[in-house]
KEMIPA-866057 format. One record per residue (C-alpha): residue in one letter; x, y negated, z. Coordinates in nm, 4 decimals, always signed. Layout:
! KEMIPA-866057
a X Y Z
...
This chain:
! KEMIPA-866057
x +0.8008 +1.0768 -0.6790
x +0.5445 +1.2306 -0.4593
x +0.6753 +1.2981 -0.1022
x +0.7941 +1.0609 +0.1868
x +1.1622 +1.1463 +0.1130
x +1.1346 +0.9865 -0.2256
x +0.9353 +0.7351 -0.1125
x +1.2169 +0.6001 +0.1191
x +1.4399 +0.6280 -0.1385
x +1.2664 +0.3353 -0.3311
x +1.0964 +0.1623 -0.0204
x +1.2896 -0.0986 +0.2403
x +1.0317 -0.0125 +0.5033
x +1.0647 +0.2360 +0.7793
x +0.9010 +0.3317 +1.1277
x +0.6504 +0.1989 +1.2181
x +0.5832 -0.0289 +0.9071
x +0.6036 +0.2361 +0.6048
x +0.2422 +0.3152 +0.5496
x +0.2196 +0.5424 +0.3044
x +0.2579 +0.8710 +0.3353
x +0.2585 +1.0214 -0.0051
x +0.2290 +0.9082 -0.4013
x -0.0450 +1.1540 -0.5746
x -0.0669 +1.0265 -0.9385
x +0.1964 +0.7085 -1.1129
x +0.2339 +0.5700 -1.4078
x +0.2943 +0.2599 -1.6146
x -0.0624 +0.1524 -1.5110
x -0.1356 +0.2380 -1.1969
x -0.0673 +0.4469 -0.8605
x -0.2870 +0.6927 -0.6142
x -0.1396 +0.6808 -0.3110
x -0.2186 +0.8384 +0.0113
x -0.1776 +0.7107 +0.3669
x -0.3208 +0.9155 +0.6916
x -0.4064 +0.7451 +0.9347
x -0.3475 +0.8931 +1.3122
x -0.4934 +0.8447 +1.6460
x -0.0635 +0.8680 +1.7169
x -0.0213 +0.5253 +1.4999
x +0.1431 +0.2692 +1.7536
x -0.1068 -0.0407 +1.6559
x -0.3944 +0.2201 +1.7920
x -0.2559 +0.1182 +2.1895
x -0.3487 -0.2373 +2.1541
x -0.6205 -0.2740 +1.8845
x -0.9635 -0.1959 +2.0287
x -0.8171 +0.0393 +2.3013
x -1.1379 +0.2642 +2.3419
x -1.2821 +0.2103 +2.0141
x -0.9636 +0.2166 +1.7741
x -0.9948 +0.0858 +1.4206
x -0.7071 +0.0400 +1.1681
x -0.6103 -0.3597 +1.1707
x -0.7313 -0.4739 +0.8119
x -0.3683 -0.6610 +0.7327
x -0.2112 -0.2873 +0.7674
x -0.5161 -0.1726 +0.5309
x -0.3884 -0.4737 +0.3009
x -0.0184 -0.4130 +0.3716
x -0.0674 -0.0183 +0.2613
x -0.2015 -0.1247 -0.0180
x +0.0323 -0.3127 -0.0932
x +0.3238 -0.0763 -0.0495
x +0.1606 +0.1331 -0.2548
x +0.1496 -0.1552 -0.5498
x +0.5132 -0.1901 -0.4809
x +0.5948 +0.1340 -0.5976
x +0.4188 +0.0754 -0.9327
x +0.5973 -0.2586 -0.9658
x +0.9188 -0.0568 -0.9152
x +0.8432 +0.1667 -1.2278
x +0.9668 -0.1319 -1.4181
x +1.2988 -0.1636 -1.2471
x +1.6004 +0.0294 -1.2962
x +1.8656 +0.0493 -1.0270
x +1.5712 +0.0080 -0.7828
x +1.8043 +0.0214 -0.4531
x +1.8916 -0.3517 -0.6290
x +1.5372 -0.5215 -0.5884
x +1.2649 -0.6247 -0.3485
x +0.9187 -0.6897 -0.4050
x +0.7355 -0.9927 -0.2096
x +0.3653 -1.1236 -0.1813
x +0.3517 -1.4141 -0.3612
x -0.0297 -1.4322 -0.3345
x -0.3329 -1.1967 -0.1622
x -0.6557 -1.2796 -0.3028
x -1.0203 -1.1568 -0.3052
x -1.0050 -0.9406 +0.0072
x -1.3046 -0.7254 +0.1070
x -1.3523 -0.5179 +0.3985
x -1.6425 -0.2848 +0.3784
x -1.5868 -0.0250 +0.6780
x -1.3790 +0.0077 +0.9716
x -1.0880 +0.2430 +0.9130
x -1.0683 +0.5256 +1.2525
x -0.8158 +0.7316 +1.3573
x -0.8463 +1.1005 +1.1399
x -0.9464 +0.9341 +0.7948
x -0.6931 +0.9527 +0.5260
x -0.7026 +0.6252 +0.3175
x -0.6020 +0.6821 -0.1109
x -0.5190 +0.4061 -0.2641
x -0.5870 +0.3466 -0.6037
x -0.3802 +0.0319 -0.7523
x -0.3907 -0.0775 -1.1192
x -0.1833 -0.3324 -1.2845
x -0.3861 -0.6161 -1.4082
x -0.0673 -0.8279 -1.5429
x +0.2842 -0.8516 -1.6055
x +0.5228 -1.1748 -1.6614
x +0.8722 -1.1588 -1.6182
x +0.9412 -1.0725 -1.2561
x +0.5609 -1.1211 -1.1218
x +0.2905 -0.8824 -1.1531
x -0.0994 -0.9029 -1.0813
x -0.2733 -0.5826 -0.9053
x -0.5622 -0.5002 -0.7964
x -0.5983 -0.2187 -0.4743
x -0.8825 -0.0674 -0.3658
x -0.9010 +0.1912 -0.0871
x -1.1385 +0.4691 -0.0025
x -1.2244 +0.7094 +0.2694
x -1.3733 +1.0254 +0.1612
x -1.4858 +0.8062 -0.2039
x -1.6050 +0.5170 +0.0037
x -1.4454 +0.1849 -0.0611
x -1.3243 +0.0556 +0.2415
x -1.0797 -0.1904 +0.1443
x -1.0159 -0.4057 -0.1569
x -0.7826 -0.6965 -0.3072
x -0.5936 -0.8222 -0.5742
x -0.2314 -0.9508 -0.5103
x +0.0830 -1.1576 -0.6896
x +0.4077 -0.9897 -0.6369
x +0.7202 -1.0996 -0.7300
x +1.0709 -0.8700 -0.7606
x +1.3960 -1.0561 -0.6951
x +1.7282 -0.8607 -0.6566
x +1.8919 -0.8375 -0.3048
């Protein structure tokens, strides 16, 4: 799985709320995803017209997308689940995200029970950490 096409295939999101664009490494362990980030994006009209910067819960809700397709490594039948927040904890914002940066995401899985996993995101821009968090998801079936 690397390109949007296969992303949709695993992701309920579409237009204008999938944000990420592409998966560059995944495993068992953890995902690099990649999201760019557009002066074309729609939130860009209202948020800081003049002086756009990327809202911080879309920074959080990338990541999170992108910790929903390592939760979906352990499912089979995937078009059968969804993943929900069950808990967002220890966010830090370090720098404003601008139109033209491309945001990689690195997520790692810090624990598995059952149905609910622990990860941890962080995000970068050109190997600055801009973003990061740990969250609680939880897969149910449709």
């Amino acid at each position: 799985m690397n390109d949007i096409n296969d992303i949709m295939k695993v992701m309920p999101h579409r237009y204008p709320f999938l944000l990420i664009d592409r998966i560059l490494e995944v495993d068992k362990e953890h995902v690099k995803a990649l999201k760019n980030v557009t002066i074309n994006e729609p939130f860009f009209q209202g948020h800081f017209p003049g002086h756009p910067i990327m809202p911080g819960v879309l920074i959080v809700e990338s990541l999170a997308q992108a910790g929903g397709i390592l939760v979906m490594k352990y499912m089979k039948n995937l078009e059968d689940y969804l993943f929900y927040f069950m808990k967002i904890d220890k966010v830090k914002f370090r720098k404003p995200v601008l139109p033209g940066d491309t945001l990689i995401h690195h997520i790692k899985l810090l624990k598995e029970r059952g149905n609910i996993f622990i990860i941890e995101g962080k995000s970068y821009v050109e190997d600055k950490l801009v973003c990061q968090g740990e969250f609680t998801t939880m897969i149910i079936e449709k």
